[in-house]
C-alpha positions in Angstrom: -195.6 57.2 238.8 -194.2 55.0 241.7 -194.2 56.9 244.7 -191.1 55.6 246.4 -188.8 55.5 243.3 -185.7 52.8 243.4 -182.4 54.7 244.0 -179.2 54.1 242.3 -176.2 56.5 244.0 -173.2 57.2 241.6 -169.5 58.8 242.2 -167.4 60.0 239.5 -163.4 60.4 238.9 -161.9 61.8 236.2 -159.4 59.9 234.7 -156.1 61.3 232.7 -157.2 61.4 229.5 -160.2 63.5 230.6 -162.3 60.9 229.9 -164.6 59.9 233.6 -165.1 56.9 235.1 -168.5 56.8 236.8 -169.0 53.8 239.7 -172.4 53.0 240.5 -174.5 51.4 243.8 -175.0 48.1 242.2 -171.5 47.3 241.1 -171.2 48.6 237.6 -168.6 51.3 236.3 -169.5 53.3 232.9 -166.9 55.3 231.4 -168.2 58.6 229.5 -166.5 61.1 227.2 -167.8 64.4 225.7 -167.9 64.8 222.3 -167.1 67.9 220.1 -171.2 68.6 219.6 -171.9 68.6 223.3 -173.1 65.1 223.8 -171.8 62.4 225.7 -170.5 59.3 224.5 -170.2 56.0 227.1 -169.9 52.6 227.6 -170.8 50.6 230.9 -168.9 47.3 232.3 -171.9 45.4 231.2 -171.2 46.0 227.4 -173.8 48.3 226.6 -173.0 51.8 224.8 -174.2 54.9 223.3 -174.7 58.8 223.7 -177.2 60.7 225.8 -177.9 64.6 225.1 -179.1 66.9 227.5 -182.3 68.6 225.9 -184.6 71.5 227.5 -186.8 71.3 230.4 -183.9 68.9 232.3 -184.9 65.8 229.6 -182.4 63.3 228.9 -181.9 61.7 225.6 -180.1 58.1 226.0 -179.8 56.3 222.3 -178.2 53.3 222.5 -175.6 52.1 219.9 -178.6 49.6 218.6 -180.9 52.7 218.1 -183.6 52.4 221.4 -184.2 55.7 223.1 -185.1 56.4 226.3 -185.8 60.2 228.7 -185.0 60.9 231.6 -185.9 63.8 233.6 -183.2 65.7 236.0 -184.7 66.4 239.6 -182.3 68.8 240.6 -179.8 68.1 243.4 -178.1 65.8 241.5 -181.4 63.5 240.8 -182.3 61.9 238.1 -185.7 60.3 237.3 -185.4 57.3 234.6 -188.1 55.1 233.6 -191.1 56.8 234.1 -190.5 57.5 237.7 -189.3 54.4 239.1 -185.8 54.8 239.2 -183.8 57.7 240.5 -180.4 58.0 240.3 -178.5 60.5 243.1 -174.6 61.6 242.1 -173.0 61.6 245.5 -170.0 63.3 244.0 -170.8 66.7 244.7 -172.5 68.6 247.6 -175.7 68.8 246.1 -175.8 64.8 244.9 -174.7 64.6 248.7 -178.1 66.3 249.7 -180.2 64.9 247.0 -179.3 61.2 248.8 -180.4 62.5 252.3 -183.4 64.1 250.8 -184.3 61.0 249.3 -183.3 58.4 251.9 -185.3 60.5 253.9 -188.2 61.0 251.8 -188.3 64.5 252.0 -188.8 65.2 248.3 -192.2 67.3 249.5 -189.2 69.7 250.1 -188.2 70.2 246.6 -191.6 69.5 245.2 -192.9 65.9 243.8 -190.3 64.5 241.1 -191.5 65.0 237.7 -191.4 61.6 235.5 -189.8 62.0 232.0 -191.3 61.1 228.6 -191.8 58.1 227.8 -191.7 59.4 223.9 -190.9 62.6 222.0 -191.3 63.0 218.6 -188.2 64.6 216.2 -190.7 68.1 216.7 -190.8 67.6 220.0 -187.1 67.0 220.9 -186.0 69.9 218.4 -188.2 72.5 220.8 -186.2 71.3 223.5 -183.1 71.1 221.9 -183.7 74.9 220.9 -185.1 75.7 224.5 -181.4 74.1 226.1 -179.6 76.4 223.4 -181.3 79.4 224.8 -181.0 78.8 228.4 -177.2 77.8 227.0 -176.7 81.3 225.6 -178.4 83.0 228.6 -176.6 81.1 231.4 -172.4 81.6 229.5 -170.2 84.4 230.1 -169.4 86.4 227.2 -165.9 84.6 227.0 -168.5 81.4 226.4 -167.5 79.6 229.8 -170.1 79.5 232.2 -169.0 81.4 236.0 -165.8 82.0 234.6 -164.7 78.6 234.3 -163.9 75.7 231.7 -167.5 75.6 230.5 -167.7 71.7 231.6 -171.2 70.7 233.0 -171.2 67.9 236.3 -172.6 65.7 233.4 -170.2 66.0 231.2 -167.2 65.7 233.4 -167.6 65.2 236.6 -165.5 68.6 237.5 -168.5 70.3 239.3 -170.6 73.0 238.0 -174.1 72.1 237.4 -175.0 69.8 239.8 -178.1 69.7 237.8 -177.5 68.1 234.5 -176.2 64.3 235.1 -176.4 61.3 233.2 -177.4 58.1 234.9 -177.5 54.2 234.2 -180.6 52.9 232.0 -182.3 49.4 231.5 -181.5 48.3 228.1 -183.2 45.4 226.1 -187.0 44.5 226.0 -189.6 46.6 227.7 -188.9 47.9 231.4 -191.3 45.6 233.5 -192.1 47.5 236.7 -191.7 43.8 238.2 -188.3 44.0 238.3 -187.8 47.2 240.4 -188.4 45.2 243.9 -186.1 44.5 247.3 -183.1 42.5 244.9 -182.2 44.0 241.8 -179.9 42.4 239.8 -177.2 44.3 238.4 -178.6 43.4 234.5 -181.6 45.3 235.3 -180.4 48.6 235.0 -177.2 48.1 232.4 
């Protein structure tokens, strides 16, 4: 795993419909809606879609509407690994996103312990453990009214209301292979949409 990750910083607003509008570092928006089984459906400003699903163990599923999948591996304060450890994305729209980017800008992730890369593959056994394991830790973590502290039930990921600053969804590479090349000073905005 890269030891100095490239890092991406998001911010999101909710828009009227409910829907969220999520601006990142490099220019590009995504907009992202949650769907009735949970996941979240989105589409960036660089034409690329699909739906990502938060499995056990902090992975990240990201399917793209032409059927390549990817992981990613939440950090915690609002970090997210993506591509086997060289990108990590930071949501700086909450208090723990905000602490996450200090952390990282000042390398102090020996703080929090080293980041953890995600999978680069899971196989339909594998991602049905951890879909299984998230159901658990969902049934242990909601109120008995189903909402989690009380409230609407929304994750950060989902929304962008707060909650979880934990479980986010962050900007992937899509097309051929991820060539560690491009991760360098200039990254261009197609190399993460």
């Amino acid at each position: 795993m890269k030891s100095n990750p490239h890092v991406l910083t998001y911010q999101d607003e909710v828009l009227a419909d409910g829907s969220l509008r999520r601006s990142f570092s490099d220019g590009r928006y995504e907009w992202r809606r949650r769907l009735p089984d949970g996941r979240v459906e989105w589409q960036d400003s660089q034409g690329y879609a699909g739906v990502d699903e938060l499995l056990g163990d902090g992975i990240i599923k990201r399917t793209f509407n032409n059927g390549r999948v990817i992981y990613a591996r939440e950090q915690g304060y609002g970090r997210t690994l993506w591509h086997g450890g060289r990108v990590l994305t930071v949501n700086q729209t909450s208090f723990g996103g905000q602490v996450g980017m200090i952390l990282a800008a000042m390398g102090a992730g020996f703080l929090l312990g080293s980041l953890v890369p995600p999978p680069e593959f899971l196989s339909p056994e594998e991602e049905e453990m951890l879909r299984q394991k998230a159901l658990q830790q969902q049934q242990t973590d909601y109120g008995s009214d189903g909402s989690i502290g009380g409230g609407s039930g929304d994750t950060d990921w989902e929304s962008g209301n707060g909650g979880n600053d934990e479980r986010q969804y962050e900007p992937v590479e899509q097309g051929s292979e991820f060539d560690s090349d491009d991760i360098g000073g200039d990254l261009d905005v197609g190399d993460f949409g």
